[in-house]
ChimeraX commands (.cxc) that place a marker at each C-alpha (Angstrom):
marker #1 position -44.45,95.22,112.32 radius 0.5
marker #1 position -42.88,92.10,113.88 radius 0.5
marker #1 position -39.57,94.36,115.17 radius 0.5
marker #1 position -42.27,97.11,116.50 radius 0.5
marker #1 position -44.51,94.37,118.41 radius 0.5
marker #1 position -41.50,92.84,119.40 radius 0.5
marker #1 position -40.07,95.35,120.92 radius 0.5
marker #1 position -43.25,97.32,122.28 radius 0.5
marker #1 position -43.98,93.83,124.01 radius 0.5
marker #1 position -40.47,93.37,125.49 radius 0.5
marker #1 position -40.49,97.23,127.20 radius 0.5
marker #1 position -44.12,96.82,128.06 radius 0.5
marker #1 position -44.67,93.63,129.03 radius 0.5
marker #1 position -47.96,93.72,131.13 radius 0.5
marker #1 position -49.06,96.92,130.33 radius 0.5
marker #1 position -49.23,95.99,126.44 radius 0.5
marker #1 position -52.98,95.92,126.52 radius 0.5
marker #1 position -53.47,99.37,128.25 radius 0.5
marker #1 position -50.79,101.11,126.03 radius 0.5
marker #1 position -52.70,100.01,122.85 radius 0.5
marker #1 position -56.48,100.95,124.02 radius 0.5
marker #1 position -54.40,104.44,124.97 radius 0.5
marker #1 position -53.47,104.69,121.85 radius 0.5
marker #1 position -56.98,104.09,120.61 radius 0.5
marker #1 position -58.96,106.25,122.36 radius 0.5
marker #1 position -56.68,109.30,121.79 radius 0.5
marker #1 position -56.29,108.67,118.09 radius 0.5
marker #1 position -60.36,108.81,118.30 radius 0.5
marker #1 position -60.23,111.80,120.33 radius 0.5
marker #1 position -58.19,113.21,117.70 radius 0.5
marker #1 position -59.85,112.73,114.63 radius 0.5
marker #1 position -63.34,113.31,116.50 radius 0.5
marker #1 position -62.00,116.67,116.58 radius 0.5
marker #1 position -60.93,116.70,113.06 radius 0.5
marker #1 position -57.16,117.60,113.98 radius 0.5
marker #1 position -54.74,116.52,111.09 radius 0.5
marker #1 position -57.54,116.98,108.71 radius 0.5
marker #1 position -57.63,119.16,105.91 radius 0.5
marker #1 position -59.76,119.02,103.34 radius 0.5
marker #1 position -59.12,118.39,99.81 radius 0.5
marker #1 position -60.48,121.25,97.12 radius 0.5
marker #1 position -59.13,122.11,93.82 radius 0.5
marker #1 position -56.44,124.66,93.04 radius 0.5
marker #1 position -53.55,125.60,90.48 radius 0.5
marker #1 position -51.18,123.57,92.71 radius 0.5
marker #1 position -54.08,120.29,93.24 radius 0.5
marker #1 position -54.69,120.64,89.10 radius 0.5
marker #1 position -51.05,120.12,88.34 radius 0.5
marker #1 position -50.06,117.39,90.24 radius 0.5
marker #1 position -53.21,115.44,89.03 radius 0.5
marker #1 position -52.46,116.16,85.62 radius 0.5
marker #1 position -48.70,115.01,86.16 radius 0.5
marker #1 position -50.17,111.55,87.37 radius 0.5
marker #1 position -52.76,111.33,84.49 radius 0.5
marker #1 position -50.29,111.62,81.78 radius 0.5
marker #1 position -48.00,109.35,83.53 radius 0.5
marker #1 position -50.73,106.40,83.94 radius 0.5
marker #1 position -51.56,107.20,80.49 radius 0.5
marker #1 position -48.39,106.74,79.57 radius 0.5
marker #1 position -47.87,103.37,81.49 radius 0.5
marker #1 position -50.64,102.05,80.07 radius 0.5
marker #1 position -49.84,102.52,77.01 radius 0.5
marker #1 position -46.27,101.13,77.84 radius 0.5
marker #1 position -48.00,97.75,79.23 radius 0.5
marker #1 position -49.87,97.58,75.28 radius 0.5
marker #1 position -45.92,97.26,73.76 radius 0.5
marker #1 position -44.86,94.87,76.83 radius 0.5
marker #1 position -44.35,92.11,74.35 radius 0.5
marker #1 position -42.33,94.11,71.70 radius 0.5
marker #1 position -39.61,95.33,73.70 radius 0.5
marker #1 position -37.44,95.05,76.96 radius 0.5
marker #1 position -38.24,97.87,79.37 radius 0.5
marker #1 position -35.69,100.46,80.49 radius 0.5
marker #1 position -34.56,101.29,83.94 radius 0.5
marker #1 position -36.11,105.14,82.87 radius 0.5
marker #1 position -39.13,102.79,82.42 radius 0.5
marker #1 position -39.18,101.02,85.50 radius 0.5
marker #1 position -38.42,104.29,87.40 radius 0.5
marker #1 position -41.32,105.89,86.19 radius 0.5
marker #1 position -43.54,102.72,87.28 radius 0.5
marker #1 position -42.11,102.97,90.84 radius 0.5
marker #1 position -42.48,106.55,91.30 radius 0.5
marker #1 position -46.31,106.34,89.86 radius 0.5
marker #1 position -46.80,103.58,92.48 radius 0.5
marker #1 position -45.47,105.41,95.27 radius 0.5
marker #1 position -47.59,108.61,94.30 radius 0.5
marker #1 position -51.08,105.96,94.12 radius 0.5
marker #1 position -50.14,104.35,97.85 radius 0.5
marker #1 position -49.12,107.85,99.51 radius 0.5
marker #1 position -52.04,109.43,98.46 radius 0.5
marker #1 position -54.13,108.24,100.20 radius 0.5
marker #1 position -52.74,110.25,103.67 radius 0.5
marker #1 position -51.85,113.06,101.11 radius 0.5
marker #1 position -55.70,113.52,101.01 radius 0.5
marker #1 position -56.51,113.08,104.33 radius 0.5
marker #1 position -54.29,115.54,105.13 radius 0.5
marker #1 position -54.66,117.90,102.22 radius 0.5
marker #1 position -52.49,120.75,102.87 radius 0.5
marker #1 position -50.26,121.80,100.06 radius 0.5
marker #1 position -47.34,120.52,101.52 radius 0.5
marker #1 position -48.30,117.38,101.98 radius 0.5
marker #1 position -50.18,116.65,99.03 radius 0.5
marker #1 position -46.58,117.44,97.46 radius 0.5
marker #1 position -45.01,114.41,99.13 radius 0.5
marker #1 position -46.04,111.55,96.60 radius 0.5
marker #1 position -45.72,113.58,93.55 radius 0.5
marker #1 position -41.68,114.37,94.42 radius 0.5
marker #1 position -40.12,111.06,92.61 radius 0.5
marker #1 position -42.93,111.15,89.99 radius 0.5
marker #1 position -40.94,114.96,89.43 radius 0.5
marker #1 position -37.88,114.01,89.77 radius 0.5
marker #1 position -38.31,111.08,87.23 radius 0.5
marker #1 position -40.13,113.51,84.69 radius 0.5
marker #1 position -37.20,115.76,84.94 radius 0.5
marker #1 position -34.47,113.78,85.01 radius 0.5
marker #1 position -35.56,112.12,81.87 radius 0.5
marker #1 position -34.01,109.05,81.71 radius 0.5
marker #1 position -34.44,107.05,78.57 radius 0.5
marker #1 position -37.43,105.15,78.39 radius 0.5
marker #1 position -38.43,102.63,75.38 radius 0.5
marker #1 position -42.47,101.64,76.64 radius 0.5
marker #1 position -43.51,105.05,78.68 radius 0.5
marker #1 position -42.39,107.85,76.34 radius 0.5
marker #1 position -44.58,111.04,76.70 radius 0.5
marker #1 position -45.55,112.64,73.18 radius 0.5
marker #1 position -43.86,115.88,72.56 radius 0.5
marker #1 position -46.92,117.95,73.74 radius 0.5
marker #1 position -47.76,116.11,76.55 radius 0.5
marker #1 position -43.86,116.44,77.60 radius 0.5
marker #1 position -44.10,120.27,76.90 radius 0.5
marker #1 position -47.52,120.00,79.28 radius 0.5
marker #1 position -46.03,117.71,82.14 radius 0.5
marker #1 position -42.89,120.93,82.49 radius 0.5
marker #1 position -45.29,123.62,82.96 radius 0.5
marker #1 position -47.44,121.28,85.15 radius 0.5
marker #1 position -44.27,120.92,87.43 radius 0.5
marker #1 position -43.49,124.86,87.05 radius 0.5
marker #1 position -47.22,125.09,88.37 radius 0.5
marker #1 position -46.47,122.81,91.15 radius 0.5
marker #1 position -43.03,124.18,92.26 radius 0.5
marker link #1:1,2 radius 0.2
marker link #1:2,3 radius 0.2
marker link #1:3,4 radius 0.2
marker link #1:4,5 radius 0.2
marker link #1:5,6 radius 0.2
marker link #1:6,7 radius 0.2
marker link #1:7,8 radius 0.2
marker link #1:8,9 radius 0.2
marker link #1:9,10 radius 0.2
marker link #1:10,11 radius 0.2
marker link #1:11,12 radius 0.2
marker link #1:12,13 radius 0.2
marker link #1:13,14 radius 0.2
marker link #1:14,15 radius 0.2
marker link #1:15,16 radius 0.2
marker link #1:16,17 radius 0.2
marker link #1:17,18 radius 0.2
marker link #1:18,19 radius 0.2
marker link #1:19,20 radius 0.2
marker link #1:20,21 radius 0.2
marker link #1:21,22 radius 0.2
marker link #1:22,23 radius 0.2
marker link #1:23,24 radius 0.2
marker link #1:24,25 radius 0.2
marker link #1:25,26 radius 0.2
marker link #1:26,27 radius 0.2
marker link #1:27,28 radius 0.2
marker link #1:28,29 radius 0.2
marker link #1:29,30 radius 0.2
marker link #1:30,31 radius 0.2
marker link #1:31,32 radius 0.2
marker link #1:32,33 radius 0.2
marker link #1:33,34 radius 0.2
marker link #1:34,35 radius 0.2
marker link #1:35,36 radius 0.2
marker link #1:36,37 radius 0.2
marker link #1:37,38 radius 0.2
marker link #1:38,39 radius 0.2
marker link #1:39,40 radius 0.2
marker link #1:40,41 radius 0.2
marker link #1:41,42 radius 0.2
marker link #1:42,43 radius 0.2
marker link #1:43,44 radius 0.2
marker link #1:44,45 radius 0.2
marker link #1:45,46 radius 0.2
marker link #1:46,47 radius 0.2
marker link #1:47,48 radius 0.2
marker link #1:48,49 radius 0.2
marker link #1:49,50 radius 0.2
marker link #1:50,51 radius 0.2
marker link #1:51,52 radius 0.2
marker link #1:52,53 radius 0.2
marker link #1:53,54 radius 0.2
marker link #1:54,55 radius 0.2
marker link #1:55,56 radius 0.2
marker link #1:56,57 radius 0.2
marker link #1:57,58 radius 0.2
marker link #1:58,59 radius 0.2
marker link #1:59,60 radius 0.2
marker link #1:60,61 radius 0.2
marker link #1:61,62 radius 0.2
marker link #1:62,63 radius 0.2
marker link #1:63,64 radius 0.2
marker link #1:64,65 radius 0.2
marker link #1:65,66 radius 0.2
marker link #1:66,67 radius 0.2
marker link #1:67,68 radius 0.2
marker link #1:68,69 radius 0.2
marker link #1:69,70 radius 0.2
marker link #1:70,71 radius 0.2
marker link #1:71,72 radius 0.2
marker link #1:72,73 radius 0.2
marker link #1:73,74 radius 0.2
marker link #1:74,75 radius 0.2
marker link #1:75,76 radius 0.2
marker link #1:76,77 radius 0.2
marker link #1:77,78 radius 0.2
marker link #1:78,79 radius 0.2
marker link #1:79,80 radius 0.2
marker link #1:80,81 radius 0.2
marker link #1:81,82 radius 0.2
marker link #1:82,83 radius 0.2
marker link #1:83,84 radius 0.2
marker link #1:84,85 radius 0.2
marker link #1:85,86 radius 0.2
marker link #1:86,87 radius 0.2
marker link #1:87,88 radius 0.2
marker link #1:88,89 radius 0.2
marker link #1:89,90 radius 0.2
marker link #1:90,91 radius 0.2
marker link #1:91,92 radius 0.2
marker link #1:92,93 radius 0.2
marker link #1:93,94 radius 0.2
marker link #1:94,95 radius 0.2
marker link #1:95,96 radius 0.2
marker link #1:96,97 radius 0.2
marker link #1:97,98 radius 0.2
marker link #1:98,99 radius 0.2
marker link #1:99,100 radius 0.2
marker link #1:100,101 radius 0.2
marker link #1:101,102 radius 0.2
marker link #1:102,103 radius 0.2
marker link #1:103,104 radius 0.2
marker link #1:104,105 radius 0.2
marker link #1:105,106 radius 0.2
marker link #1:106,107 radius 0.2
marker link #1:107,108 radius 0.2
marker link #1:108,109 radius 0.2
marker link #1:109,110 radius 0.2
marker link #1:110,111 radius 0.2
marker link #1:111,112 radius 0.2
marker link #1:112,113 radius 0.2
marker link #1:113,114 radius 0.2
marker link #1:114,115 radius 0.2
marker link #1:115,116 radius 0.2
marker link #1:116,117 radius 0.2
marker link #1:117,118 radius 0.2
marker link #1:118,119 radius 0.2
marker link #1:119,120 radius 0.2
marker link #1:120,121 radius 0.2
marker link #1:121,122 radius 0.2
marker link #1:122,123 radius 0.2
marker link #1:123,124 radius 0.2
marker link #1:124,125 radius 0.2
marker link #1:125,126 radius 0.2
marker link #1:126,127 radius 0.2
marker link #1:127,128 radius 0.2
marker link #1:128,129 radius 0.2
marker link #1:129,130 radius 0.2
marker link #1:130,131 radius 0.2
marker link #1:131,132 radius 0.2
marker link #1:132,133 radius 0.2
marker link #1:133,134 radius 0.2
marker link #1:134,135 radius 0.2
marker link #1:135,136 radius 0.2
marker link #1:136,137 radius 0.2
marker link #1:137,138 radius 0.2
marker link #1:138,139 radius 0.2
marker link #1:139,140 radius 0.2
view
């Protein structure tokens, strides 16, 4: 943000002030008029990612219960990034709730979940594993 301010400042100068209320009012022109909003309803595609990041929190809750017994992996720790980056970028997946988009956060939470790199704390059970494959066949 520094860089940006930095920078918008030194091409600016003066006009700083007026560029940012222009920026303002048209982003509340915009979403007065509901452009780059879609709303969120439920579907095969909507079901499947949810369920891919319910079993996943499950599972890394249950991970944080054996913390103390056992080192975590890098499969483990790749799993904990990807749910994190699914929980921040959905927030603008919903507000923009196209199929496409709502897609975006779930991608390394996939990738991770098919890869399948050894994990000691976040292991899915066998069914859930099973459930998590046909929840990303749904999805593709």
């Amino acid at each position: 943000m520094a860089v940006w301010a930095g920078g918008v400042w030194l091409v600016l100068g003066a006009d700083l002030p007026r560029y940012l209320a222009s920026v303002v009012s048209v982003a509340r022109a915009a979403t007065a008029q509901g452009l780059g909003q879609f709303a969120f309803y439920w579907s095969a595609h909507s079901v499947a990612l949810f369920f891919l990041l319910a079993a996943v929190l499950a599972a890394l809750g249950a991970g944080l219960r054996q913390l103390g017994r056992g080192r975590a992996t890098a499969g483990d720790l790749m799993l904990v990034g990807a749910a994190v980056f699914a929980l921040v970028t959905l927030k603008v997946a919903l507000q923009r709730a196209d199929y496409l988009h709502l897609a975006v956060p779930f991608v390394p939470l996939i990738l991770i979940l098919l890869i399948d790199p050894p994990r000691r704390l976040t292991r899915l059970p066998g069914i859930v594993r099973t459930l998590t494959v046909a929840a990303i066949a749904v999805a593709a």
